[in-house]
GUZAFI-120844 format. One record per atom (N, C-alpha, C): residue number from 1; chain; atom name; x, y, z. Coordinates in Angstrom, 1 decimal, padded with zeros to 4 digits. Layout:
N
+-----+-------+------+--------+--------+--------+
|   n | chain | atom |   east |  north |     up |
+-----+-------+------+--------+--------+--------+
| NUM |     A |   CA |      X |      Y |      Z |
...
+-----+-------+------+--------+--------+--------+
This chain:
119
+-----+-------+------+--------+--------+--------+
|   n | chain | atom |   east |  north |     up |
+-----+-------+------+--------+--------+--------+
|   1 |     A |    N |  000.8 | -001.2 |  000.0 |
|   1 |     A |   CA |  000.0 |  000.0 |  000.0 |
|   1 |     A |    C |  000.9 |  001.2 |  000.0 |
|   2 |     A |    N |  000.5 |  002.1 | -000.7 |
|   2 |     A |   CA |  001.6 |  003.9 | -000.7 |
|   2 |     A |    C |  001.4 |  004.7 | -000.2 |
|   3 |     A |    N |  000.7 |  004.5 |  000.9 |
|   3 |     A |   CA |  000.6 |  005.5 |  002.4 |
|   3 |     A |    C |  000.9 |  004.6 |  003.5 |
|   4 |     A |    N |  001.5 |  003.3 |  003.6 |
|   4 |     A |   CA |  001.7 |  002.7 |  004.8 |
|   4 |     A |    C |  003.0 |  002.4 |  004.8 |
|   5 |     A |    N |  003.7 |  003.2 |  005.9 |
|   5 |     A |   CA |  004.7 |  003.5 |  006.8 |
|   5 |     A |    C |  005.6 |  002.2 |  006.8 |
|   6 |     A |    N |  005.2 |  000.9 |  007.1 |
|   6 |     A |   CA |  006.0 | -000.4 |  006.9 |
|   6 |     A |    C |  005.9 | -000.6 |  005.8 |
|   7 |     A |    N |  005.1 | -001.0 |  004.8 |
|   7 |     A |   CA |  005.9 | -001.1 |  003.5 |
|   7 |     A |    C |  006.9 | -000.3 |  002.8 |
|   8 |     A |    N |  006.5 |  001.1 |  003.1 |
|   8 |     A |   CA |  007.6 |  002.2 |  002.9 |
|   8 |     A |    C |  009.3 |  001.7 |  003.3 |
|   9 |     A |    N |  009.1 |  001.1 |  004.6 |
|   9 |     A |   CA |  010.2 |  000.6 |  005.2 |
|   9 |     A |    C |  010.9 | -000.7 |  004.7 |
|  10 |     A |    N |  009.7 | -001.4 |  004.2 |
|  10 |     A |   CA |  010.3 | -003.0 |  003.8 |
|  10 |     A |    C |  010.5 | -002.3 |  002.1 |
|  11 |     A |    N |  009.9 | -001.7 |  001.6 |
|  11 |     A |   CA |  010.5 | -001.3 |  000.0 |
|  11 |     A |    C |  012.0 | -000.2 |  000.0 |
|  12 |     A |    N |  012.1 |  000.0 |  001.4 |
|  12 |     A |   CA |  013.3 |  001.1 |  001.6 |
|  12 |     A |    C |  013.8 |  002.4 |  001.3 |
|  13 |     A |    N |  012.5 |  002.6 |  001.3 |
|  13 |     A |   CA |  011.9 |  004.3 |  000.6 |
|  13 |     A |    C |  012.3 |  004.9 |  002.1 |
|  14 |     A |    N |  012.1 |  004.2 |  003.5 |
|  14 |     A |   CA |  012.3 |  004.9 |  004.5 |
|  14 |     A |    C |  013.2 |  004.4 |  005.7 |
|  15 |     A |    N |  014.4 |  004.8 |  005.7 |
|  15 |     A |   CA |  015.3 |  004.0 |  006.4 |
|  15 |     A |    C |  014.9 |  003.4 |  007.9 |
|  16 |     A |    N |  015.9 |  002.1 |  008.2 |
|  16 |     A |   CA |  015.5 |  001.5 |  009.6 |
|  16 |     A |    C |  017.0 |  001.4 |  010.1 |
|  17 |     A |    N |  016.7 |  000.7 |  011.2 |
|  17 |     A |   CA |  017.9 | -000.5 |  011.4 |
|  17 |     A |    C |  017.6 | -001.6 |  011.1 |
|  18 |     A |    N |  017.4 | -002.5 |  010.4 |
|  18 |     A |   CA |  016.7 | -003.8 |  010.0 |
|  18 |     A |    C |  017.5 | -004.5 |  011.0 |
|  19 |     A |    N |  017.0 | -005.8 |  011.4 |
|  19 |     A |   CA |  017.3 | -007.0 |  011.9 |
|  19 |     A |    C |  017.4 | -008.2 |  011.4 |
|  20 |     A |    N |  016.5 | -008.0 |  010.2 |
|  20 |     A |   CA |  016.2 | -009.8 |  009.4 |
|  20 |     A |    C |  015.1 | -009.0 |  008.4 |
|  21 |     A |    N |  016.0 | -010.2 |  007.1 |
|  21 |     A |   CA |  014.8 | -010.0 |  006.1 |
|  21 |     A |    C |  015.4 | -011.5 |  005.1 |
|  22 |     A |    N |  014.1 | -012.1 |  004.7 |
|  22 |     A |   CA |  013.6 | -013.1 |  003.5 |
|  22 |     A |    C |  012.7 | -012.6 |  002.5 |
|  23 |     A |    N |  011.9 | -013.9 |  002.2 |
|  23 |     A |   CA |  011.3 | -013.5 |  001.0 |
|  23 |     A |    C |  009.9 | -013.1 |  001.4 |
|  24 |     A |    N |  009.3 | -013.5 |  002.5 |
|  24 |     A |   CA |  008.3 | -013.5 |  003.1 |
|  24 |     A |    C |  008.4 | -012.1 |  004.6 |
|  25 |     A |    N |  009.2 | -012.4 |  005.1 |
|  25 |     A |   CA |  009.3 | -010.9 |  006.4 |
|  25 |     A |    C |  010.4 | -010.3 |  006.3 |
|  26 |     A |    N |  010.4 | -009.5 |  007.3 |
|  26 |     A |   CA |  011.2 | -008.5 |  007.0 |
|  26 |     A |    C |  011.0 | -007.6 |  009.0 |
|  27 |     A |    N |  012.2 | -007.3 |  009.6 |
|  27 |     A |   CA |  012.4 | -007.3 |  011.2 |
|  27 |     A |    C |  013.2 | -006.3 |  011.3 |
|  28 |     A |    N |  012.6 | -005.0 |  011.9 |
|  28 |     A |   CA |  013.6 | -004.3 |  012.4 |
|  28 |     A |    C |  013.2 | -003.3 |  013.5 |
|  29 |     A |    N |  014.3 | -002.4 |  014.2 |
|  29 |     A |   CA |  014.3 | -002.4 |  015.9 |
|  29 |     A |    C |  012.9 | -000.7 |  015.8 |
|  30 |     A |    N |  011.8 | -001.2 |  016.7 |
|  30 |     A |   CA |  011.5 |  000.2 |  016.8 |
|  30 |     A |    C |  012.1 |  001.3 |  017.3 |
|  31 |     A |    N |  011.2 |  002.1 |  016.8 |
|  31 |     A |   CA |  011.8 |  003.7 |  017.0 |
|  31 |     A |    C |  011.5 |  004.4 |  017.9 |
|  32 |     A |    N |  011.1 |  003.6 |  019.0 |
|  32 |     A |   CA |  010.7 |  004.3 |  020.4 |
|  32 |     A |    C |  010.6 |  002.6 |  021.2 |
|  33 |     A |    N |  011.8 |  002.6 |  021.6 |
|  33 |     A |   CA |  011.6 |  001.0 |  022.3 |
|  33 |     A |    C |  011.2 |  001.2 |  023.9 |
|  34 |     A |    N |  010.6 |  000.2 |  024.0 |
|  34 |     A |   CA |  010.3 |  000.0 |  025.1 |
|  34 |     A |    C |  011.2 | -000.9 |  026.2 |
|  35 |     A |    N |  012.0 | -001.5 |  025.6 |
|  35 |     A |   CA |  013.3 | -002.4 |  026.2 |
|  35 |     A |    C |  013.9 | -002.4 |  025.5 |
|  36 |     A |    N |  015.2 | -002.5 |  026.4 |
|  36 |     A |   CA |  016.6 | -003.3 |  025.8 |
|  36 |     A |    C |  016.6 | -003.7 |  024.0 |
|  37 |     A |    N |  015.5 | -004.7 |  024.2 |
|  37 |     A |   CA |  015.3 | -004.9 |  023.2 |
|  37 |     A |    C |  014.1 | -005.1 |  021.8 |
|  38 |     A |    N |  014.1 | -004.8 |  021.4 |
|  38 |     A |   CA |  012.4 | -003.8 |  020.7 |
|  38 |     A |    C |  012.4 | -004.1 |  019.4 |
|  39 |     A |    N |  012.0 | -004.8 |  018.5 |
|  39 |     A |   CA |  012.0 | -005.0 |  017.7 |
|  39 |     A |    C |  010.4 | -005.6 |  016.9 |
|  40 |     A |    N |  010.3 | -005.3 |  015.4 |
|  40 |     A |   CA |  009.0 | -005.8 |  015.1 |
|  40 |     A |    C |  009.4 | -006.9 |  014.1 |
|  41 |     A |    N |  008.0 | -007.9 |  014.0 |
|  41 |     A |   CA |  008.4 | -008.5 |  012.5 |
|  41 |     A |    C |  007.2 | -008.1 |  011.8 |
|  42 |     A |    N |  007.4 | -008.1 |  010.9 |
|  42 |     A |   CA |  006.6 | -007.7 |  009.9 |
|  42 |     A |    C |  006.3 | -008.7 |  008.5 |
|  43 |     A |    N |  004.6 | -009.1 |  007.9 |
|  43 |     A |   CA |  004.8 | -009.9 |  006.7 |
|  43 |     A |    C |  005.3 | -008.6 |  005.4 |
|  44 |     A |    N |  006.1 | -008.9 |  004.6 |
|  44 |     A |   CA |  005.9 | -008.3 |  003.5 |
|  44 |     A |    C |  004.8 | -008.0 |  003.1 |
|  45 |     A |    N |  004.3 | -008.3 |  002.8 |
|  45 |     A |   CA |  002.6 | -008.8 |  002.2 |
|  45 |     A |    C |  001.8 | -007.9 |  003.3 |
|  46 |     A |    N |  001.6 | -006.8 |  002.2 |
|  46 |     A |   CA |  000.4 | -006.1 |  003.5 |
|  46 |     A |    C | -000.8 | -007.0 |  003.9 |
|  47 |     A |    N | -001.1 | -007.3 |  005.0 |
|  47 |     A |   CA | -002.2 | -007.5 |  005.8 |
|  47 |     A |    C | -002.4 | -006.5 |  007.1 |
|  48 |     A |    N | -003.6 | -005.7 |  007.0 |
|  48 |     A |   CA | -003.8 | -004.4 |  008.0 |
|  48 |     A |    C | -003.8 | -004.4 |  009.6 |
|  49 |     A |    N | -004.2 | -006.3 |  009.7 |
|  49 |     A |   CA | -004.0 | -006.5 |  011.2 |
|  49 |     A |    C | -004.4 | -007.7 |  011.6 |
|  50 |     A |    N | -004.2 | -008.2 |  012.0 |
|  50 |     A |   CA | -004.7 | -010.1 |  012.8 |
|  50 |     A |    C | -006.3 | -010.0 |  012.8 |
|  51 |     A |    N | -006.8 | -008.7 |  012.7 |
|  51 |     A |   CA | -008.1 | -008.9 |  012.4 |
|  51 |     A |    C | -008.3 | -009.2 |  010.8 |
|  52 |     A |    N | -007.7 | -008.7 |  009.9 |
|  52 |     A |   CA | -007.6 | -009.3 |  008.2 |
|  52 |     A |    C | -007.2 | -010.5 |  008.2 |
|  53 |     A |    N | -006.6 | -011.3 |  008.9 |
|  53 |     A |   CA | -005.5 | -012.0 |  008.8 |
|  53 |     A |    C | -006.5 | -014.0 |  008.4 |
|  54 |     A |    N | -006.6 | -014.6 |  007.8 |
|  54 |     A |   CA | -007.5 | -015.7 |  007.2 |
|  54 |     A |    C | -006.2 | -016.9 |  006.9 |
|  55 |     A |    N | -006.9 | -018.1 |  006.9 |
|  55 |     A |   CA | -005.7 | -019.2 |  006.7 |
|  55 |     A |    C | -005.0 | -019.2 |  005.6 |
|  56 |     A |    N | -005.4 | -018.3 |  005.2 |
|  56 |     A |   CA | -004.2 | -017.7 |  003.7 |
|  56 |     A |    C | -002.8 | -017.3 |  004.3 |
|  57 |     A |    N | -002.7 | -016.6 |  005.3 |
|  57 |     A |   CA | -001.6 | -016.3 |  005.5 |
|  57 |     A |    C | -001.0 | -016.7 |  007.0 |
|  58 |     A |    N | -001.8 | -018.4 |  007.0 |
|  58 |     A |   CA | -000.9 | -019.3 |  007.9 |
|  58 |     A |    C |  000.6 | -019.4 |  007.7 |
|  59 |     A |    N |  001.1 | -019.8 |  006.6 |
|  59 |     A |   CA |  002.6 | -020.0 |  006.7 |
|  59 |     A |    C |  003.2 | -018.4 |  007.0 |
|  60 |     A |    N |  002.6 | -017.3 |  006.9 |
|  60 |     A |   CA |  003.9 | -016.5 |  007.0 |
|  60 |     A |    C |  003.7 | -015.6 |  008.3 |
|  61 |     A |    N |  002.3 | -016.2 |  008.9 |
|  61 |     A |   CA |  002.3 | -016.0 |  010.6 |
|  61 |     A |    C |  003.2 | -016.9 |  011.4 |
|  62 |     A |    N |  003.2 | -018.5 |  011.1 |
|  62 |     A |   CA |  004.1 | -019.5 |  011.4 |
|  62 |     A |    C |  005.0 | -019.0 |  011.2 |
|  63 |     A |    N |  005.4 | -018.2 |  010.0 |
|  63 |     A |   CA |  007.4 | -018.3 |  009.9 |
|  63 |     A |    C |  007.6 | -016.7 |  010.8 |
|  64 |     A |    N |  006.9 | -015.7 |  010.9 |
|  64 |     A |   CA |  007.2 | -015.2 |  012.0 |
|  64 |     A |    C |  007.3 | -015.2 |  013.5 |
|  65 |     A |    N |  006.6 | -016.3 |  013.6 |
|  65 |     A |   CA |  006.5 | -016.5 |  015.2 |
|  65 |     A |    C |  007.7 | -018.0 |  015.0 |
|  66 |     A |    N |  008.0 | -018.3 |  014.6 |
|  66 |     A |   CA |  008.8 | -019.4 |  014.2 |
|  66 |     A |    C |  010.4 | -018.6 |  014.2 |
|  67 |     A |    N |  010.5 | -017.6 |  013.3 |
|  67 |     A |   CA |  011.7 | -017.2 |  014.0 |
|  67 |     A |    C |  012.0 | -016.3 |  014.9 |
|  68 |     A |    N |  011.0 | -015.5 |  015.5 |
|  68 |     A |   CA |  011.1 | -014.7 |  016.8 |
|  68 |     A |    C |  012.1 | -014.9 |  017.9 |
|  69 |     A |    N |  012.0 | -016.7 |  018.1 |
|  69 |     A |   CA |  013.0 | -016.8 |  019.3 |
|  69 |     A |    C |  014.6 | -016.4 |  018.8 |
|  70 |     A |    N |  015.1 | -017.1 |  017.5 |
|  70 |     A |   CA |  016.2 | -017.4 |  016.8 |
|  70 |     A |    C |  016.8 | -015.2 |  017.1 |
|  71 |     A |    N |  016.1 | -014.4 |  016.1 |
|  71 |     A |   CA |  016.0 | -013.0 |  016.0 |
|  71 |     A |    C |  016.2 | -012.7 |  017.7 |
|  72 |     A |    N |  015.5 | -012.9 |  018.5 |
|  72 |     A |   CA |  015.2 | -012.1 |  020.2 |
|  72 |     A |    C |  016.8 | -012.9 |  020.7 |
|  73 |     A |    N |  016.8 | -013.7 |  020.4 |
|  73 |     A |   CA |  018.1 | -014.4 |  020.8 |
|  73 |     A |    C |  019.4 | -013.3 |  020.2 |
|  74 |     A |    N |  019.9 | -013.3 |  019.3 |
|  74 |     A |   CA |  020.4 | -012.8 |  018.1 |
|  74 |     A |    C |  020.7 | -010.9 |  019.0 |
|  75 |     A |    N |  019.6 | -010.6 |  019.0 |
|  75 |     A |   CA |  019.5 | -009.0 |  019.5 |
|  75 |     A |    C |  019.9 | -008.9 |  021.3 |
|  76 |     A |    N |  020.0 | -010.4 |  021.7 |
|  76 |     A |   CA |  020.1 | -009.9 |  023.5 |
|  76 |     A |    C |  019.2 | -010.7 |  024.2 |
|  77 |     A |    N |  018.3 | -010.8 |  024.3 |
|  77 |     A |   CA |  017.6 | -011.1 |  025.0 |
|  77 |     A |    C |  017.2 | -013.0 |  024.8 |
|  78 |     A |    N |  018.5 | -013.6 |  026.0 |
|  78 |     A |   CA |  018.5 | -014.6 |  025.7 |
|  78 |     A |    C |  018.0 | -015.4 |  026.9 |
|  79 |     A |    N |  017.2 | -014.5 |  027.7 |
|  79 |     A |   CA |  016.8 | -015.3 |  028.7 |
|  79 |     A |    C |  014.8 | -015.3 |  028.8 |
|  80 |     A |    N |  014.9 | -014.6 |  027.5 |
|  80 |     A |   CA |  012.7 | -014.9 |  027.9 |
|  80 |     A |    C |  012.9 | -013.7 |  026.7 |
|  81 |     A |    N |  011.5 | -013.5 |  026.3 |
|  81 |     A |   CA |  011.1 | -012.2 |  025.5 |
|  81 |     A |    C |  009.6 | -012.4 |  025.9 |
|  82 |     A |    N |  008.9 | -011.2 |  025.5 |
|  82 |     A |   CA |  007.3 | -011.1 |  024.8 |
|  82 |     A |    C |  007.5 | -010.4 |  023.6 |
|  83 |     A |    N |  006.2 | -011.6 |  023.3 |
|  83 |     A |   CA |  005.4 | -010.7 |  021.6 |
|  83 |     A |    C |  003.9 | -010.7 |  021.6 |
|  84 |     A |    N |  003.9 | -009.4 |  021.1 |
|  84 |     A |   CA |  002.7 | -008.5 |  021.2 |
|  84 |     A |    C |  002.5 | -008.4 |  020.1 |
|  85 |     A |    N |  001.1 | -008.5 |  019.5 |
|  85 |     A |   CA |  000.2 | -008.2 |  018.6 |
|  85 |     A |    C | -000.7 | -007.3 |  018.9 |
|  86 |     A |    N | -000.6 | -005.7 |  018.4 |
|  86 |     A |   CA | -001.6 | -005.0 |  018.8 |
|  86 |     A |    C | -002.7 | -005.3 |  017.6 |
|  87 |     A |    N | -004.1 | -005.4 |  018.1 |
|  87 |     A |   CA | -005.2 | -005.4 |  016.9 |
|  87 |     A |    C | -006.0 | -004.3 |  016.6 |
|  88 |     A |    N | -006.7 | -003.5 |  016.1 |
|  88 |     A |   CA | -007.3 | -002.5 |  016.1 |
|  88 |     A |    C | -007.1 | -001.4 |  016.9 |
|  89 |     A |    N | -008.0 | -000.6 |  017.3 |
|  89 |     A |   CA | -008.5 |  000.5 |  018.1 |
|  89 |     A |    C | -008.3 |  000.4 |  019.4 |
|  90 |     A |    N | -008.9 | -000.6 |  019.8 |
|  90 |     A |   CA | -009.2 | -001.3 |  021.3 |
|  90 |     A |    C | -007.7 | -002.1 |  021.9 |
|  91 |     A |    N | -007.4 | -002.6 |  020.9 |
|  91 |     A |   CA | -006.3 | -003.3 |  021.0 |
|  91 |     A |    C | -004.6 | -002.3 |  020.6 |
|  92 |     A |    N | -005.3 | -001.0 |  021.1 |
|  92 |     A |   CA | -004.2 |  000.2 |  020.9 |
|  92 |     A |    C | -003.3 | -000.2 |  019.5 |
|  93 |     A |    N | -003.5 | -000.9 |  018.3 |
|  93 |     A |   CA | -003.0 | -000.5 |  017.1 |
|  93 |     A |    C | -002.8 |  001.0 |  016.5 |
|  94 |     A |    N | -001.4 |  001.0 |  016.2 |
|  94 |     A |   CA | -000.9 |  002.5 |  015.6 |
|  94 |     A |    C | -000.5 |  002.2 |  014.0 |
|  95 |     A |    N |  000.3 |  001.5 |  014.1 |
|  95 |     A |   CA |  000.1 |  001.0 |  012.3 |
|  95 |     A |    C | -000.5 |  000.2 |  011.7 |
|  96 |     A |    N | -001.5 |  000.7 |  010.7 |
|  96 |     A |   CA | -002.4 | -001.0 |  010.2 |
|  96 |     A |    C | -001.4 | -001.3 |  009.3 |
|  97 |     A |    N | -001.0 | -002.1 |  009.7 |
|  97 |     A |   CA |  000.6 | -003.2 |  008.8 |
|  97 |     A |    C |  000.6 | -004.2 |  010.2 |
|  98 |     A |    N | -000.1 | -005.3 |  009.9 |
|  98 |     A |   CA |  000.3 | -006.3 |  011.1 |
|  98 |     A |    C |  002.2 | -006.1 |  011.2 |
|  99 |     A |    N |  002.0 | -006.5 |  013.1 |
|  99 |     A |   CA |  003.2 | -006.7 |  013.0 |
|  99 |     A |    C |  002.9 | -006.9 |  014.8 |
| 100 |     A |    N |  004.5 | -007.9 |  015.0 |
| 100 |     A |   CA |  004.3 | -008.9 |  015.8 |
| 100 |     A |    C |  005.7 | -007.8 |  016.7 |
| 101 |     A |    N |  005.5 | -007.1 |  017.5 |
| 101 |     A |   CA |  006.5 | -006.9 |  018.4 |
| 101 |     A |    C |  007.0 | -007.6 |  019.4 |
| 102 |     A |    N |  009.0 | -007.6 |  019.2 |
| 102 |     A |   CA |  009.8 | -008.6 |  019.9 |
| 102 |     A |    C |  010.4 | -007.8 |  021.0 |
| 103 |     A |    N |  009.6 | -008.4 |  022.7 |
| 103 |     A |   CA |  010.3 | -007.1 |  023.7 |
| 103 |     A |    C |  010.9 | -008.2 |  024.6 |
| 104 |     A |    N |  012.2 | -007.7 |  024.8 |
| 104 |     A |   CA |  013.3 | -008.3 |  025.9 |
| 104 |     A |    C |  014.4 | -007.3 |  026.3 |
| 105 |     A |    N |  015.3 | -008.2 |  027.4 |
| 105 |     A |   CA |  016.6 | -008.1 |  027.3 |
| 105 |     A |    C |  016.8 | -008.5 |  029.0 |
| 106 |     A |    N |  018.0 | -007.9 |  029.7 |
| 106 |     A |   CA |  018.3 | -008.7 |  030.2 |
| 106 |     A |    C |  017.3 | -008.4 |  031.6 |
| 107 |     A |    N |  016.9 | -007.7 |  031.6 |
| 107 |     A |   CA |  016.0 | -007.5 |  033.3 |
| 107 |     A |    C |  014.4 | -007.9 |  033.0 |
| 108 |     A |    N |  013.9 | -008.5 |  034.1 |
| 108 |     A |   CA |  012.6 | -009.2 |  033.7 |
| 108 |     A |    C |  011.8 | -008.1 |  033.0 |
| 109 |     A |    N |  011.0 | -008.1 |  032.5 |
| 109 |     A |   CA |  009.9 | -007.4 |  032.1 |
| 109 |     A |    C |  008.4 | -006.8 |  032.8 |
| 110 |     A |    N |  008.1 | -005.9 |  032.8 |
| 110 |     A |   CA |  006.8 | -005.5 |  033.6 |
| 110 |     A |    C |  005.9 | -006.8 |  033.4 |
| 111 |     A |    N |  004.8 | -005.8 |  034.2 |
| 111 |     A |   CA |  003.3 | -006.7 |  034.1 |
| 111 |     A |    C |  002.9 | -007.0 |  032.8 |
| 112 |     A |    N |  002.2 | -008.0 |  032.3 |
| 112 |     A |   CA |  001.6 | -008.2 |  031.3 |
| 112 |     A |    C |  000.8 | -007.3 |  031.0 |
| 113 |     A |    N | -000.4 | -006.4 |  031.5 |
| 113 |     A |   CA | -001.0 | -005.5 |  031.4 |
| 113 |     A |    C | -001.6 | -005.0 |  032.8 |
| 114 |     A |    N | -001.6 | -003.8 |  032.4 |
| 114 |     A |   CA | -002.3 | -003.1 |  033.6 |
| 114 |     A |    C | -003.8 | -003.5 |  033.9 |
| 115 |     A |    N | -004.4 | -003.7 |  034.7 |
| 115 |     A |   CA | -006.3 | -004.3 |  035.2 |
| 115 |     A |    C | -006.2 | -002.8 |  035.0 |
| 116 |     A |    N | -007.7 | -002.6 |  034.1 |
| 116 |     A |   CA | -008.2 | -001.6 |  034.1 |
| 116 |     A |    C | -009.3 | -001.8 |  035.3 |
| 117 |     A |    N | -009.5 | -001.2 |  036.2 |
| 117 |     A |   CA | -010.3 | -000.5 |  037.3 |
| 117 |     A |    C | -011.4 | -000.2 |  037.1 |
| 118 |     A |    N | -011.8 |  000.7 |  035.3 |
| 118 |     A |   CA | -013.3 |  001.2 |  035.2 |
| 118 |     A |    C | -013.1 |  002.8 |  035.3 |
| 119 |     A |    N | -011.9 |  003.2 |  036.1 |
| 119 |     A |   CA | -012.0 |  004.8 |  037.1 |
| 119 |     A |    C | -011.7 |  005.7 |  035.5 |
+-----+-------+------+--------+--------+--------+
């Protein structure tokens, strides 16, 4: 798509630090990390978010959560990571470009989420 921000990035129109790229994804560190170690993967292949997402593009959800550990290993964080999928609105999505964020490094990591209260 020619207004979205990661393809721009996977076609190289807009520079990164990349981490990993094939024929199918493409991984590199975000630009406001949250840890040590911060990285996304991304399909080539636009899909706008895990809500688009249909058994059509089983293998290249598999091949990114398949190499996440190999990559999080690779950047540091060799003792545990999380990966986050934000989905829509609700699910605080900021880029519709699925993408699977890789957060570690060496100090444990917060809470999984904050309990919303309601207040």
């Amino acid at each position: 798509m020619s207004d979205c921000i990661f393809c721009k990035i996977i076609a190289g129109q807009i520079p990164c630090k990349k981490v990993y790229e094939d024929e199918e994804i493409f991984a590199f560190h975000d630009i406001s990390p949250a840890a040590p170690v911060h990285f996304m993967i991304v399909p080539k292949q636009h899909i706008a978010s895990l809500n688009e997402a249909d058994m059509s593009h089983q293998a290249v959800l598999g091949r990114i959560l398949a190499k996440s550990g190999e990559l999080a290993r690779g950047q540091g964080a060799t003792d545990g990571f999380r990966t986050i999928i934000n989905t829509g609105r609700v699910g605080r999505q900021e880029v519709y470009h699925l993408h699977v964020h890789v957060i570690g490094g060496p100090d444990p990591l917060g809470p999984m989420i904050v309990k919303n209260t309601g207040a």
